[in-house]
C-alpha positions, 0 to 999 in steps of 0.5 A: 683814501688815496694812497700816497707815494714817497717822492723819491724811492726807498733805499734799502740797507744794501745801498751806498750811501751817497757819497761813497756810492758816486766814488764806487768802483762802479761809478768812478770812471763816470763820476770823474769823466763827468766832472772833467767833461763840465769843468772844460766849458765852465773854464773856458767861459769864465776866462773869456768873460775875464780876458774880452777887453784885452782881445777887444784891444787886440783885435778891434770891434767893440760893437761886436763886445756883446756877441761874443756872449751871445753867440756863445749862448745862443749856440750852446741852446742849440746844442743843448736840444740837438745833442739832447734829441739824438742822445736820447735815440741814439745814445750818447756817443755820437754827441759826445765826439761832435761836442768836444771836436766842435768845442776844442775847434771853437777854441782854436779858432777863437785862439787864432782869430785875427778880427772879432768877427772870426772871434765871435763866429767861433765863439759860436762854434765853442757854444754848440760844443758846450751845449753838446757837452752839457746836454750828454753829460745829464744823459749819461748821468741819467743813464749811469746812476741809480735814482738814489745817486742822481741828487749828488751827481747834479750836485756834484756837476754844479759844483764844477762851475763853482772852482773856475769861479773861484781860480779862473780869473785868475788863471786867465 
């Protein structure tokens, strides 16, 4: 007979329990910083998709509508395995600093842009960011977290993109 493993590991009485383990000391900082890092992107596109008629009315180019979503997605799959890759050889840190500049970037020049072409090219400067961001978060919660705590975090960081569902609109 073959002999069959559990598909996840045992835990043994020494271990947290899940949610205190998240919000241990030990985890805090990470756990925090990760929720922050997720809500920035999960924020910003959810006010954009709410506010895009009013900037469509501000600045023209209505057939451009459409790119201002795409252009934002098709970098962010980008940035997803770009950031991804070095991450993995490199470490997170590099990624990190590039994504949040190229985010924060994206954001100020889709702030001050004066038509929707320079909207929707920073647009796509914001997605690079937020594939950047999203791709080092997943590492540093892969690398940061026990086996046992890695459900909750992801849980945890799904959850993130539920609050500016929630109060994003109407914020924006």
């Amino acid at each position: 007979m073959s002999q069959t493993r559990p598909l996840l590991p045992e835990t043994n009485e020494k271990s947290a329990s899940i949610s205190e383990g998240v919000w241990h000391s030990q985890h805090r900082r990470l756990t925090l910083g990760l929720i922050l890092l997720t809500l920035g992107p999960a924020f910003e596109g959810l006010a954009v998709a709410t506010i895009l008629p009013r900037i469509v009315a501000n600045l023209g180019g209505l057939s451009l509508y459409g790119w201002s979503f795409s252009a934002y997605m098709l970098a962010t799959i980008i940035g997803l395995i770009l950031a991804g890759d070095e991450a993995d050889r490199k470490g997170p840190a590099l990624p990190f600093t590039i994504g949040v500049s190229l985010f924060v970037l994206g954001l100020i020049l889709a702030g001050t842009a004066s038509s929707m072409l320079i909207f929707v090219l920073s647009r796509g400067v914001q997605g690079l960011g937020a594939g950047t961001i999203a791709s080092v978060a997943y590492v540093c919660l892969g690398r940061g977290y026990p086996v046992q705590l890695k459900p909750a975090m992801i849980a945890i960081l799904a959850s993130a993109w539920v609050v500016p569902g929630l109060i994003g609109p109407a914020l924006a």
